[in-house]
Structures are given as structure tokens and as C-alpha cells.
MIMAR-984586 format. One record per atom (N, C-alpha, C): z, y, x. Coordinates in steps of 0.05 Angstrom, whole numbers, plus 32768, in hexadecimal, padded with zeros to 4 digits. Atoms other than C-alpha are relative to their C-alpha. Layout:
BEGIN
ZYX
...
END
This chain:
BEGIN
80017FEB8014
82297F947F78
7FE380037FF6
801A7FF8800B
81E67F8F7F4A
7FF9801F8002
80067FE57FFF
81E07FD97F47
7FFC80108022
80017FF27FE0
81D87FDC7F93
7FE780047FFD
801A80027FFF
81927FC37F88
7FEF800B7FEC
80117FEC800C
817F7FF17F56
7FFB8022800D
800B7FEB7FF4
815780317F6A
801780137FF5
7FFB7FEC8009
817580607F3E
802280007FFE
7FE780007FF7
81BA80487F56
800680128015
80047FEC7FEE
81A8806B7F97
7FF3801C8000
80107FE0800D
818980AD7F74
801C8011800E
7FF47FE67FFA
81CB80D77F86
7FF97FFE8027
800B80007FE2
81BE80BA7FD9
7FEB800F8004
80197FF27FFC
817880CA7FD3
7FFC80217FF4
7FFC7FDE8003
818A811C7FBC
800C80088018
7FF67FF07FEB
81BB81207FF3
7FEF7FF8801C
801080037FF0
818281088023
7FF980127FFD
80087FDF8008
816081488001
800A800F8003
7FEA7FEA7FF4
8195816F800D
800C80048021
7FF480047FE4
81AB815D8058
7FE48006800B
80127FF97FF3
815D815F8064
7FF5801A800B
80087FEE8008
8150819F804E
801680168007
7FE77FE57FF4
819281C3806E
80047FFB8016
7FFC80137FE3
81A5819A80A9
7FE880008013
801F80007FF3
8158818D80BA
7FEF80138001
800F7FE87FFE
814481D480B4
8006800F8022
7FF77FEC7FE7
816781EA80FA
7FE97FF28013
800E80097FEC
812E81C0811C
7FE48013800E
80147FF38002
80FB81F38106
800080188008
7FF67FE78009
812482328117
7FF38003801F
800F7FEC7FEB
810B822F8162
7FE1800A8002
801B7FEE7FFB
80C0823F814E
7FFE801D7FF6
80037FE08005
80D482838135
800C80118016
7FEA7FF17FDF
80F982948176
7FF380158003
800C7FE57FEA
80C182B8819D
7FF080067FEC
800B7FE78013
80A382D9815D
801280187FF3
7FEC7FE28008
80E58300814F
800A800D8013
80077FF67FE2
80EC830B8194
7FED80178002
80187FED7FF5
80AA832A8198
800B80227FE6
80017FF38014
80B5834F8152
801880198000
7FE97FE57FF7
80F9836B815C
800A800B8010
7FF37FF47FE5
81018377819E
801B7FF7800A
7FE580047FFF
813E835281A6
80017FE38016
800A80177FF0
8149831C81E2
80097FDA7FF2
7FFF8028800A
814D82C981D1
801F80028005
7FE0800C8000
819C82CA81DE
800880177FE9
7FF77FF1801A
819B82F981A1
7FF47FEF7FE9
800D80028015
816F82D88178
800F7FE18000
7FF1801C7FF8
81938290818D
801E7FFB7FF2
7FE67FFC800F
81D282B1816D
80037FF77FDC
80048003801A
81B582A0812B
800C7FE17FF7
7FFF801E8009
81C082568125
80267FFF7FFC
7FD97FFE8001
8211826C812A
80067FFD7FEC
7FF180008029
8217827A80E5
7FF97FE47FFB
80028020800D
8202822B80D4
801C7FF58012
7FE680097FF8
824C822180F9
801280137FF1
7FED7FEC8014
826A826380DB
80057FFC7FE9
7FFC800B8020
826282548092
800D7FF27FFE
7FF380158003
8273820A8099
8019800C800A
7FE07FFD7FF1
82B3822880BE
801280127FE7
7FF47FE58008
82CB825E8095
7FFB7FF37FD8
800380018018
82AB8246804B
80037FD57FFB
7FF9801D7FFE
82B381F9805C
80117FF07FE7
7FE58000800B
82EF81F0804A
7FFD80007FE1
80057FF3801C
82E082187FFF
7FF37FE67FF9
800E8014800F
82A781E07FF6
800D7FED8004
7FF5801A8003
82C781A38007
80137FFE7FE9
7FEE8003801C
82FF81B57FD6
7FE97FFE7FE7
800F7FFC801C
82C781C47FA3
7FF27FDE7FFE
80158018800F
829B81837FAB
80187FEF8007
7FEB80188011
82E0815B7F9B
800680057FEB
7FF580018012
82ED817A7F62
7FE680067FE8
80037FF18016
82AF81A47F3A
7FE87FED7FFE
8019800F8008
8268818D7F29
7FE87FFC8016
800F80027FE9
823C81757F67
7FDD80107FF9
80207FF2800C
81FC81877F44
8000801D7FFD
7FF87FDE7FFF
821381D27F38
7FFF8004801D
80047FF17FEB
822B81D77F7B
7FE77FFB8019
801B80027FF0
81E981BB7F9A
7FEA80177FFA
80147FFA8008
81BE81E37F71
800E80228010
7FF87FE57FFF
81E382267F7F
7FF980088023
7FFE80027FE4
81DE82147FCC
7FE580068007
801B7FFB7FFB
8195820A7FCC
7FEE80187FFF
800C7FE98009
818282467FA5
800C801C8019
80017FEC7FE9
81A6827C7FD9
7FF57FF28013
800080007FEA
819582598014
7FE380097FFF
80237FF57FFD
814682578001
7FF7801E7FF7
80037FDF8008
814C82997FDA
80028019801C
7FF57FF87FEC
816D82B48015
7FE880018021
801C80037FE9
81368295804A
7FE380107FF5
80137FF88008
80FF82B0801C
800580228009
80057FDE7FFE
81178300801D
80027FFE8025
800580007FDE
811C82EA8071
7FE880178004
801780067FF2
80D182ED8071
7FF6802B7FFC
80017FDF8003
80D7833C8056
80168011800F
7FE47FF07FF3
810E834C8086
7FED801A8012
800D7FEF7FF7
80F9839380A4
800B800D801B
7FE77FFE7FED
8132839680CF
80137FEB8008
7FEA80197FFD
815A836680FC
801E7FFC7FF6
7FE88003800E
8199837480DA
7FFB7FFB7FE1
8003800F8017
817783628092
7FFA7FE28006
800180207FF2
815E831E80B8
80127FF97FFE
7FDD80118004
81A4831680C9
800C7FFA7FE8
7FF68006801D
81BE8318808A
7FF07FF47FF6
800D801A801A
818D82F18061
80087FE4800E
800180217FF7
819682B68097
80227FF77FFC
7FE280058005
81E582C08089
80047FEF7FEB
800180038022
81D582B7803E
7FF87FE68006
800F80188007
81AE827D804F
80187FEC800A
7FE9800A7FF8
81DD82628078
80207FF57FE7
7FEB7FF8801C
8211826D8040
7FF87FE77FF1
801780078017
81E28245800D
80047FD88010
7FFF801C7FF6
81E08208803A
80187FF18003
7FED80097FFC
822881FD8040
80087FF07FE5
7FF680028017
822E81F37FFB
7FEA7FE27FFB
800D80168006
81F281B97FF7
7FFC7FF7801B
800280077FEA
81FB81A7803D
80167FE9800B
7FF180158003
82218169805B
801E80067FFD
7FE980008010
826481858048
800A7FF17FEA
80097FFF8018
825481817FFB
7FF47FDD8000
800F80167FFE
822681468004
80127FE48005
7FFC801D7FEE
824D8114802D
801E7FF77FF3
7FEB80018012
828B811E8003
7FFA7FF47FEA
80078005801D
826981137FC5
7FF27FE57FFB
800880198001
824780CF7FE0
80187FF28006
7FEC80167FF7
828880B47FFD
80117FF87FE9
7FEF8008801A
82AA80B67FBB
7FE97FF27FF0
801580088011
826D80AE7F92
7FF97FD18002
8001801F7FF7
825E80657FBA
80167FEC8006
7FE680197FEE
82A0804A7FD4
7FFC7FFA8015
8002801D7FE6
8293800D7FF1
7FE88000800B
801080007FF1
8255801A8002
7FEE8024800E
80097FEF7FF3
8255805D801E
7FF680028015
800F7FFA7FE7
82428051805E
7FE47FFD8001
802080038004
820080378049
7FF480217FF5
80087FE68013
81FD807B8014
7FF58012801A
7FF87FEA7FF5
821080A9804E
7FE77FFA8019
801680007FE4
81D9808F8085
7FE580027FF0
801F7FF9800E
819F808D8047
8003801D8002
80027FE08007
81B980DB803C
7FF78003801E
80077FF67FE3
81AD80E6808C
7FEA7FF6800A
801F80097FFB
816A80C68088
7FF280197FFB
80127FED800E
815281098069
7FFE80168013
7FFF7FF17FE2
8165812A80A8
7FE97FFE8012
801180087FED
8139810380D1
7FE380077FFA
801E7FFC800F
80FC81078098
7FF680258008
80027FE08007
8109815B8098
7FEE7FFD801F
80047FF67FDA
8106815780F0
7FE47FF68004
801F80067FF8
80BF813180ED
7FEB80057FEE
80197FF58016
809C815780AB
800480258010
7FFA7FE9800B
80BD819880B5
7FF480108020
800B7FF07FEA
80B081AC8100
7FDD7FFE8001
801F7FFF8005
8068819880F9
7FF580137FF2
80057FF28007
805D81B880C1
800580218001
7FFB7FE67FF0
807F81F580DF
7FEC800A800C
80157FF87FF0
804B81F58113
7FEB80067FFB
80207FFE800D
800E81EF80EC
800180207FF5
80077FE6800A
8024822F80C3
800880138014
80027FDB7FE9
8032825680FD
7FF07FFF800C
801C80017FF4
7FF382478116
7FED80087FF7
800C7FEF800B
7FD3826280E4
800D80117FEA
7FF37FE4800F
7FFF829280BE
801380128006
7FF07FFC7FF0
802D82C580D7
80197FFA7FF7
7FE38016800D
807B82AE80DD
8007800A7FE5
7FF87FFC8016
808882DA80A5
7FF47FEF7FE5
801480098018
805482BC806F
80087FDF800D
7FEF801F7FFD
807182758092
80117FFA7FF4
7FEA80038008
80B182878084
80057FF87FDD
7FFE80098022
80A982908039
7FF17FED7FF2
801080218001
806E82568036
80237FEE7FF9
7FE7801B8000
80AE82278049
801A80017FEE
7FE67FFD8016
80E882478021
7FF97FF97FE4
80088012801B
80C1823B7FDB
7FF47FE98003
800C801B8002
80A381FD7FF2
80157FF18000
7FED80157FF7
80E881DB8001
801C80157FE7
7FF97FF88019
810F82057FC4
7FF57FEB7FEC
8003800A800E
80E681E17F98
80087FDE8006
7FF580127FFA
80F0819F7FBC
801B7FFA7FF5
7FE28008800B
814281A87FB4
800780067FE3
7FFD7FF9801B
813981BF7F6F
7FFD7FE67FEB
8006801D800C
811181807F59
800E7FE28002
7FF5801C8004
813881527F78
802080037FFC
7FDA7FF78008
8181816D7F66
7FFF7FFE7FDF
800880048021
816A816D7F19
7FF87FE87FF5
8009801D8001
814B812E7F16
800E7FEA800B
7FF280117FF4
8179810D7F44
801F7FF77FFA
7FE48001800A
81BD811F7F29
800380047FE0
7FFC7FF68021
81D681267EE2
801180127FFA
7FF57FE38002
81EE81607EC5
802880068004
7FE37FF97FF9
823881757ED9
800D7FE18015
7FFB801C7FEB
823A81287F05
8013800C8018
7FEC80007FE7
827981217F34
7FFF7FE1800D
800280107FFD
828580ED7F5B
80117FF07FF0
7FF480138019
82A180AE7F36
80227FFC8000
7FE580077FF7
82E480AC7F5C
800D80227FF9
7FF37FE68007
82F181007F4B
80007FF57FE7
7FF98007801A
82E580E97F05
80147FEB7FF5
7FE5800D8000
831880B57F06
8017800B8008
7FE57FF07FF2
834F80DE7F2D
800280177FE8
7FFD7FF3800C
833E81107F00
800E7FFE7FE5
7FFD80118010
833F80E47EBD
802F7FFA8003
7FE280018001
838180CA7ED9
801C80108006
7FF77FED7FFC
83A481067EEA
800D7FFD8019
7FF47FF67FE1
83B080FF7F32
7FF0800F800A
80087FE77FF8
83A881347F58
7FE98004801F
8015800C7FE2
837581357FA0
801F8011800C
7FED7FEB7FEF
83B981617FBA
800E7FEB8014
7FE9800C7FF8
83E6812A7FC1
7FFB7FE58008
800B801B7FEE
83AF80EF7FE1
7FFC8009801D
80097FFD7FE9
83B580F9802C
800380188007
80007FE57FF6
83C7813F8031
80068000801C
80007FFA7FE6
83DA81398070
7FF57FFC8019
801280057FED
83A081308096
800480108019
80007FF57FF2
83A7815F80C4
80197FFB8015
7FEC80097FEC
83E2813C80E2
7FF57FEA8013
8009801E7FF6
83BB80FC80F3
7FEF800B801B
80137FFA7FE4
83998105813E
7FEA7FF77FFE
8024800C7FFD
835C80D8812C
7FF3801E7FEF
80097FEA8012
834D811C80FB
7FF380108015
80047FF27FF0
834E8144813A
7FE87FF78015
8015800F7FEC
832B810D8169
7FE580037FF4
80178004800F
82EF81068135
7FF4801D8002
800B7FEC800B
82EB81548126
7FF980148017
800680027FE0
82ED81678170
7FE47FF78008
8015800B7FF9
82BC81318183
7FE280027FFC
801C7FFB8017
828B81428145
7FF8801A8010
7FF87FE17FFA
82968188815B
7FE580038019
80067FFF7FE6
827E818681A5
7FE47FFC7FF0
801580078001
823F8159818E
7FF1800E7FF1
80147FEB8014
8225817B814F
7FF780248008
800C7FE57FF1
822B81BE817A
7FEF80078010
802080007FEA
820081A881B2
7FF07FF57FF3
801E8006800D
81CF81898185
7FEF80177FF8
80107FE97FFF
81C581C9816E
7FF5800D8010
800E7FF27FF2
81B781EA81A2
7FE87FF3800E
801780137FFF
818981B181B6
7FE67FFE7FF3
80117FFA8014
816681BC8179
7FF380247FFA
80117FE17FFC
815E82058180
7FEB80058012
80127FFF7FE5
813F820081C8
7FE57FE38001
801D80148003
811681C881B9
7FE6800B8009
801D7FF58000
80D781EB81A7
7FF680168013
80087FEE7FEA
80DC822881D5
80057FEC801F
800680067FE4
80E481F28211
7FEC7FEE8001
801A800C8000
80B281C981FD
7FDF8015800C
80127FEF7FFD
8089820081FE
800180128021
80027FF37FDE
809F82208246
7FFB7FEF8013
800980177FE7
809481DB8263
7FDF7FF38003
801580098006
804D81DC824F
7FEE7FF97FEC
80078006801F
803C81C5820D
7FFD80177FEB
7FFD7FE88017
802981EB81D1
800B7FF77FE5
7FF78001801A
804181F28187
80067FE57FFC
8011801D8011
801D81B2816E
80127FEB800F
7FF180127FE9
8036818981A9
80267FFE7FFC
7FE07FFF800F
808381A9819A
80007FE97FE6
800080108021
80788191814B
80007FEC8004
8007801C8003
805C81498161
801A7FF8800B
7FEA800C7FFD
809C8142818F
801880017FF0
7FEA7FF78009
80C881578160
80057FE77FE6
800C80188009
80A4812A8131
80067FE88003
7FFF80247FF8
80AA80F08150
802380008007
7FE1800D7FFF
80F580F6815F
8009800B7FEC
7FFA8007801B
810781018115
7FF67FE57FF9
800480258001
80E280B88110
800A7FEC800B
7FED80057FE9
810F80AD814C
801680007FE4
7FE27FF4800F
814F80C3811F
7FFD7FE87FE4
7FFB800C801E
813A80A880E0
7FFD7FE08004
800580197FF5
812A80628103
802C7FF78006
7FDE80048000
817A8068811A
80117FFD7FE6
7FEB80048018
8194806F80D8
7FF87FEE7FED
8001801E8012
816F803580B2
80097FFA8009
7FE7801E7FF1
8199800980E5
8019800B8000
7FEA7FFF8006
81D2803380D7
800B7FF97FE5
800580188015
81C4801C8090
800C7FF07FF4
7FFD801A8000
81C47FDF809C
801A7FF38008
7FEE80067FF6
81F77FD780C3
8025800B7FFB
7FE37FF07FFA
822E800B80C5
80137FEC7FF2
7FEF800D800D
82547FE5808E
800A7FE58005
7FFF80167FF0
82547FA780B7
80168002801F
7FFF80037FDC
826F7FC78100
801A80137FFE
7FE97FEF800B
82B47FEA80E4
80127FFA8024
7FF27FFE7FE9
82DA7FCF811D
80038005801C
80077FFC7FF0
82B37FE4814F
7FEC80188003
80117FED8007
829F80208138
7FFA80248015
7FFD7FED7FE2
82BB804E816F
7FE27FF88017
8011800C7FD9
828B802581AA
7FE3800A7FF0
80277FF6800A
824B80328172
7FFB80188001
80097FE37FF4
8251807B8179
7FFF7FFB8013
7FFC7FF97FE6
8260807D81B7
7FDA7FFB8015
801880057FF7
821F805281C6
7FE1800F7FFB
80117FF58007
81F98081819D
80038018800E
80057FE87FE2
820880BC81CC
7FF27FFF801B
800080057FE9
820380948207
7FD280018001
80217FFB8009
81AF808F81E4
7FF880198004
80037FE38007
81B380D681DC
7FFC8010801D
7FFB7FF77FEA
81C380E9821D
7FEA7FF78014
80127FFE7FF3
818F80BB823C
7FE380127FF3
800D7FEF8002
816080DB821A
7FF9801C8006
80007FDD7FF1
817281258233
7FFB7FFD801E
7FFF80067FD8
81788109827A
7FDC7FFC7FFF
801480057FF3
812A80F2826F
7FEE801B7FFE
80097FE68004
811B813D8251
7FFB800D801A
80037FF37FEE
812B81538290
7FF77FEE8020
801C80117FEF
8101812282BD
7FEA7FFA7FF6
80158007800C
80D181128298
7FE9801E7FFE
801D7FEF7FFC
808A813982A5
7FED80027FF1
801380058011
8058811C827C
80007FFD7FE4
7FFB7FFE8023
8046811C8230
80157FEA7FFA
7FF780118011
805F80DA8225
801F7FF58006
7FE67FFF7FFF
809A80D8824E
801880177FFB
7FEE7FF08015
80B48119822A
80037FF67FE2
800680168014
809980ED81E8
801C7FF37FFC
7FE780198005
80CE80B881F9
801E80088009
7FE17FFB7FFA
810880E08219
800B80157FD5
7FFC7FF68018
8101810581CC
80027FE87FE9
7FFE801E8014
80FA80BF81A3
80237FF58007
7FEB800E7FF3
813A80AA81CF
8019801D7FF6
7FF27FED8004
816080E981C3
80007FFD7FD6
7FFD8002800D
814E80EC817E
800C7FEA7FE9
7FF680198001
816080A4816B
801E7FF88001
7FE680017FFB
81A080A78189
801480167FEB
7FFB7FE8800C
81AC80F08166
7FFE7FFC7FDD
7FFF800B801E
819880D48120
800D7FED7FF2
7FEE801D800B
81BA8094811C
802580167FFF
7FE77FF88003
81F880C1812E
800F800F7FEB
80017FF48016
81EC80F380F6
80147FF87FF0
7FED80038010
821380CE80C6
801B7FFA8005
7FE680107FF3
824580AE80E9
801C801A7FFE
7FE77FF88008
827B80E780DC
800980037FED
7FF580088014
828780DF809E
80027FEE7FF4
7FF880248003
8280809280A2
801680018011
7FE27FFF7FEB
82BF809B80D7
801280127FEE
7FDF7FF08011
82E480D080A5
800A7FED7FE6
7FFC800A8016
82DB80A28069
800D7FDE8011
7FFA801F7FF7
82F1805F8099
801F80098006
7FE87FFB7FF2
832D809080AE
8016800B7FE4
7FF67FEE801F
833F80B68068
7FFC7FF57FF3
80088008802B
834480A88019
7FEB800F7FF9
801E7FF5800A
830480BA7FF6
800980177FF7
7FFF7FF2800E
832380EC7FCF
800B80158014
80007FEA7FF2
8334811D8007
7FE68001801A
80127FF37FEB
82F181188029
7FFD80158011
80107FDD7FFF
82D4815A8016
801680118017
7FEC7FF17FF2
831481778033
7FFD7FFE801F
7FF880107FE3
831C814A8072
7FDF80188016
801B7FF28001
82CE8164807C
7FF980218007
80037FE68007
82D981A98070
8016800C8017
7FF17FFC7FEA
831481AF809B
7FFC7FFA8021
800880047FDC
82F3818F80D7
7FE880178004
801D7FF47FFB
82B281C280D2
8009801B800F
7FF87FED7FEB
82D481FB80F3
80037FF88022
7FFE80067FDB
82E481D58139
7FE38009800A
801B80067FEF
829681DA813F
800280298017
80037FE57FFA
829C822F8147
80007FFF801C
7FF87FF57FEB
82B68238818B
7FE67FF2801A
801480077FEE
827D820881B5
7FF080107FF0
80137FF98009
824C82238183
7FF7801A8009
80037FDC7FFE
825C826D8186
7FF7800C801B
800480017FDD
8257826181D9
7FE67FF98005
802380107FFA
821B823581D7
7FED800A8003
80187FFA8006
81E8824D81B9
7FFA80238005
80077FE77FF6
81EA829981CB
7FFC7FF9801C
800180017FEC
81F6827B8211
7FE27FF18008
801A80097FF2
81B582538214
7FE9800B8000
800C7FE78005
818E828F81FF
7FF48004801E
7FFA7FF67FE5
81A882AC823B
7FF37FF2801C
800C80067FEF
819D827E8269
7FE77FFE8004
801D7FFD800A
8156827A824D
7FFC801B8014
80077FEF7FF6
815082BE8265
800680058015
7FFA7FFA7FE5
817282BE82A1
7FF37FF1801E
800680147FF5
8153827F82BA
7FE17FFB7FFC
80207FFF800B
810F827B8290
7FFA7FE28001
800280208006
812382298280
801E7FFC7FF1
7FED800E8008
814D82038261
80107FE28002
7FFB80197FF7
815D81D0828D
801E7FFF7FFF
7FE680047FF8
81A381EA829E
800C7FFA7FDF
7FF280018018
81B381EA8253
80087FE27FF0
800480278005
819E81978244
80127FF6801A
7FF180097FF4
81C5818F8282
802180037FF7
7FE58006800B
820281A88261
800A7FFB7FEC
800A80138017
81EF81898221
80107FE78011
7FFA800B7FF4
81F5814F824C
80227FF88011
7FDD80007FFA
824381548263
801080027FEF
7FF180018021
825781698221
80027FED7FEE
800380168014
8237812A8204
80177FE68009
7FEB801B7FEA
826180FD823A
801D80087FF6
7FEB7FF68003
82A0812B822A
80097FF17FDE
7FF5800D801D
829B811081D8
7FFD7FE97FF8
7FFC801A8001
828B80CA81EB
801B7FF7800A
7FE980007FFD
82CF80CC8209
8013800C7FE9
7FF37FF48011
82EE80E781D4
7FFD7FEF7FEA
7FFE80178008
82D680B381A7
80077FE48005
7FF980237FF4
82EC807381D1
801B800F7FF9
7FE380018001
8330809181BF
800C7FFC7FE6
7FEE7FFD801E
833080858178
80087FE17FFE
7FF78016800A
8358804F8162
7FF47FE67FF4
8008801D8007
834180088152
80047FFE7FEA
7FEE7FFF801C
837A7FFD811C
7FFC800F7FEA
7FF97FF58019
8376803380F4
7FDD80037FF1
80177FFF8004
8320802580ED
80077FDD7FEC
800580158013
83357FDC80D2
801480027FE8
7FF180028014
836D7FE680AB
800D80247FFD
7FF37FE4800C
8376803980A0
801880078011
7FE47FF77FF3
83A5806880B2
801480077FEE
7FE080008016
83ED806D809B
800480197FF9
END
């Protein structure tokens, strides 16, 4: 396909890199405000830990709403609309005067991201590319990796010298304008994907391709599996920086590791790339192997003493954790018709609630009860083994030739 090798073929990939970076890759940054709202509101770390819930709540509850939308309305509308609450929303954060206005603005924000977040996104490349979505869908999850090694850094620097509040809104108009420029410039005005405009064109309906996903068990195995992992990543990603920091290290030191395993991540998904569209039939054993990365990496978190062997158990963690990034909606589009992505997508984003809602208030807790977070990467660690099993169960058959 000549148009592979043109740039401006890949302009809608390279937005939803901007968009997955800039929603997805913002929860990396959320643990350096921990112990300043802590200190500020008086409120303990398994309260303030509760926050990252709503980035499962939304997708659960408003999911659904977007996926139907980015198969049918204008991707560029619903990106731009997404961007604007979520950063609008993070900006009145930085004037919150009270922890229940906090709460709510980070709802809003929350809110805001669902809508230009990989729901929206991953839907709109799998139709948009076809045949070569899997390449689309691992460039869009490169932007992930870019956000995890600009964004915690630069986190650190401005809380090092500004307080979190005057951080907070520093970063919300610095990365507003970001998704503004490249959602305008990147898409064209009212742009769907090419396959809604054909279905549309020909008057079939998205009702009556595949409706019955929800009968198929690989739907459940995948949305399950996703489920478990993307829940403990989060909370992985929340405690990051506050355990970097109780094991020794300061700010700077957090940022550089955080740093370096987003170069970790984004290093995984050029070879997913490259590859994915090559390894269909054995696509179950390549997750699976990318956990099995993931996991040694947490195992070296918690042996590992020195700079450089926390360095490499975070390169090895992140690596494994980035390459995986895309991979569920390269498995929904190998398992489903393009034209019920968004749906397929939207319907699996609720399984995440129930580990999530447990998780992350619970590692708080143990935080406080314990004053580490060893026991928490340890059960990171069983959870990750629990959804590599869960992926050796998906079917062979229905990865080479679909399901009936």
C-alpha cells in the first residue's frame, strides 16, 4: 500500500499517540501530588489513592456512551470536547479550596479523558487502518510511553520549584494546548473513520455486525484478563513515586526512573510495530510473554537495593508494560468486525471497576499500615500470573481465522 509510506497517511496514528499520551500517560504523574494533598488536606494516602478510581469509573459507566459515539459521529469533535474538560477541569484542580471541590474537578477530568482516551482512539484507528491496524494501534501507544518519560520528569522539576498548585495549572495549559494543536492539524474537520463512512454511505447499520458479542467467551477471557492487568498497573503507577521515595531516593531520582521506563515501554511498542501484524497466530503466548517481563521486573523492585538495579527492575517492568499497552485492542480487532470495536471496547471497560475500586484504596492503606509497599508489588505480582493464565486460554482458531 503506497500510502503506508507517506507521513501524512499516519497523521490520524500520530493524534491518537497525543491523545493516549496525554490521558493514559498522565496517571504516572499523579503519585507526586500524593504527600502534598496529604499534607494540605489532612486526609490519609488511602483517601487520596481513591482518586485514580474514577479513570475506571467513567470508562465503566460512560464507556459504553463513547464507544457507540466514536462509530458513528465525528472523531475530531469528540476528541476536542474530551480534551477541553479534562484540562479545563485539571486547571480549576489547582484552585480547589476544599477536598470535595478537588474531588470533583478530577471527576470532570476524568470524564474529559474518556471521551479522547483509548476507548475513542483505538476504535477510530481500527476502522480508520484495517489491515494495518495493528501497526496504527502500537504507534498510538507509543505516546504513552513518550508522556511516562517527559511527563514525570517534568513533574518533578516543577514541584521542585513551584508549589503543586502553580504545577498543577503550569501542566494543564501546557498539555491543553498540545491536544488542541495536534487534534486540529491532525484530523479534518467532521473525519470518521473510513469504514463508518462506508457502512454509513451504504446503509448498513453497526446494530446488526456482531451484535452478539457478549455471547462469545473470548469477549469475556480478553475483558477479564485486560481487566486484572490494567488495574494493577495502576496502582503500580500510583505508588511508584511515593515508593521510590520511601526507599530512599528523591523526586529527581523518582522522575529519571520513571523516565527511563517510559523509554523502557516505548522501546516495546516499536517491536510491537513491527511485528504484531506478523505473530497473529501466536498471539496469546506474546502477551503472555510480555507479562511474564513485567513481573520479572516487579520481582527485581523488590530485591533490588541499588540505583541501578532499581534502574533495570523499572526498564524491565516498563518494557514489558508498554509493549502490552496496545495489545487489547490488537486482540479485540483479531477477535471482532471493525465496525463494533468502539462497542466491544466500551463494554469490556467496566470489568476493570471491581479490582480497581479494591486496589487502589487498599494500597493506600497498606501504605499506612505498613509504611511500604512491598506487600502491594507482591500482589501485583499474583494478579499478573492469574491474567497470564487467562490468556493461554484464548483460542488459537478463532485468532487465525475469527470467530463465528
Amino acid at each position: 500500500m503506497k500510502q503506508s509510506s507517506n507521513l501524512k497517511f499516519w497523521f490520524p496514528a500520530l493524534v491518537g499517540m497525543t491523545c493516549l499520551g496525554l490521558s493514559m500517560g498522565l496517571v504516572g504523574i499523579y503519585g507526586f501530588f500524593v504527600d502534598p494533598l496529604v499534607e494540605e488536606f489532612s486526609v490519609s494516602r488511602a483517601v487520596i489513592n481513591v482518586g485514580p478510581i474514577f479513570l475506571l469509573i467513567m470508562p465503566a459507566f460512560i464507556g459504553p456512551i463513547a464507544g457507540k459515539m466514536a462509530d458513528k459521529v465525528s472523531i475530531r469533535n469528540l476528541l476536542l470536547l474530551g480534551a477541553v474538560i479534562s484540562m479545563a477541569s485539571l486547571y480549576a484542580m489547582s484552585y480547589a479550596n476544599s477536598f470535595r471541590l478537588l474531588t470533583l474537578g478530577f471527576i470532570f477530568c476524568a470524564l474529559g479523558m474518556v471521551f479522547y482516551g483509548p476507548i475513542t482512539v483505538n476504535a477510530f484507528l481500527v476502522k480508520h487502518y484495517r489491515s494495518q491496524a495493528g501497526r496504527a494501534l502500537a504507534i498510538a501507544a507509543m505516546g504513552i510511553s513518550l508522556a511516562s518519560a517527559v511527563l514525570p520528569l517534568l513533574t518533578a522539576w516543577l514541584m521542585e520549584s513551584y508549589s503543586w498548585r502553580d504545577s498543577l495549572s503550569i501542566l494543564a495549559v501546557f498539555l491543553l494546548l498540545i491536544l488542541l494543536t495536534s487534534i486540529l492539524f491532525g484530523l479534518g474537520r467532521g473525519e470518521k473513520s473510513r469504514e463508518a463512512v462506508e457502512l454509513a454511505t451504504s446503509g448498513v447499520g453497526h446494530e446488526t455486525a456482531g451484535s452478539d458479542f457478549l455471547r462469545q467467551p473470548v469477549f469475556w477471557i480478553i475483558g477479564l484478563a485486560v481487566a486484572i492487568v490494567f488495574s494493577s498497573s495502576l496502582v503500580i503507577a500510583v505508588c511508584y513515586p511515593p515508593h521510590f521515595i520511601n526507599i530512599g531516593f528523591d523526586k529527581i531520582d523518582a522522575g529519571l526512573f520513571l523516565t527511563a521506563g517510559g523509554i523502557a515501554g516505548l522501546t516495546g511498542k516499536v517491536i510491537i510495530a513491527a511485528i504484531v501484524d506478523r505473530v497473529q497466530s501466536r498471539l496469546n503466548y506474546f502477551v503472555v510473554l510480555l507479562l511474564v517481563i513485567q513481573i520479572l521486573g516487579y520481582v527485581g523492585l523488590l530485591v533490588g537495593e541499588s540505583y541501578y538495579s532499581i534502574l533495570l527492575a523499572v526498564m524491565l517492568a516498563g518494557f514489558g508494560g508498554g509493549a502490552f499497552i496496545p495489545m487489547p485492542p490488537i486482540l479485540n480487532n483479531y477477535y471482532f468486525d471493525a465496525d463494533i470495536i468502539g462497542r466491544v471496547s466500551g463494554a469490556q471497560a467496566p470489568m476493570m471497576l471491581p479490582l480497581g475500586l479494591i486496589g487502589l484504596p487498599l494500597s493506600g492503606y497498606v501504605f499506612d499500615q505498613t509504611g511500604s509497599y512491598r506487600l502491594v508489588i507482591i500482589t501485583v505480582i499474583v494478579i499478573f500470573s492469574i491474567a497470564a493464565i487467562l490468556f493461554l486460554k484464548l483460542p488459537k482458531k478463532a485468532l487465525t481465522e475469527g470467530v463465528e
